[in-house]
N, C-alpha and C positions, 0 to 999 in steps of 0.2 A: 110495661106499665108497672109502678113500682104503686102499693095498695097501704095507706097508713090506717088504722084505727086512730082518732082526735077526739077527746073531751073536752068540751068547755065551748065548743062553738055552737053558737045561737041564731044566729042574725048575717045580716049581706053584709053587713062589716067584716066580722069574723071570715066571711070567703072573700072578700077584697085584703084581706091585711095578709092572710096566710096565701093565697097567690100572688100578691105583691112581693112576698116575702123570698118564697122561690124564683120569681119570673127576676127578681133583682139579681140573680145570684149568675140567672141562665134564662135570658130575654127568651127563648123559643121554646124554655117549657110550655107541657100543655098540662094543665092543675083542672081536675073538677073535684066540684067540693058536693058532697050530699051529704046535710043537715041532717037528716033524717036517720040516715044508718051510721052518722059522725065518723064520716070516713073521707079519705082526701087519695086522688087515684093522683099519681105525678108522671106524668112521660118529660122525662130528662137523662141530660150526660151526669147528672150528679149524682156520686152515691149516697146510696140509702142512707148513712150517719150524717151526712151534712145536710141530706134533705131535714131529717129528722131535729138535728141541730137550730135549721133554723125554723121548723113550726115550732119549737119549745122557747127558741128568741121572742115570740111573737107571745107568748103568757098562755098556750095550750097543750095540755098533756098529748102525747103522740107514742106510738109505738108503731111499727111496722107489721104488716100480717104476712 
């Protein structure tokens, strides 16, 4: 399970655009988003800069922990 810190997410949009974002990349990820501690956990074959790549496509800061 790969663990990003995300700023800028608010709202059920922001966790549907940012798992949309990855599940497009790699349909069997598994993305949970918690608002709360603005962190985004990703279980994928993707690596970490392309995950990261594409939450920053989507208009939110990310970095990896």
């Amino acid at each position: 399970m790969q663990v990003f810190n995300v700023q800028g997410m608010t709202c059920g949009h922001c966790v549907k655009a940012v798992t949309r974002a990855v599940q497009a990349q790699d349909a069997e990820a598994i993305v949970e988003v918690d608002l709360g501690q603005k962190q985004v956990k990703v279980q994928s074959a993707l690596p970490t800069p392309e995950i990261l790549q594409l939450i920053r496509e989507e208009g939110y800061q990310a970095e990896a922990v």
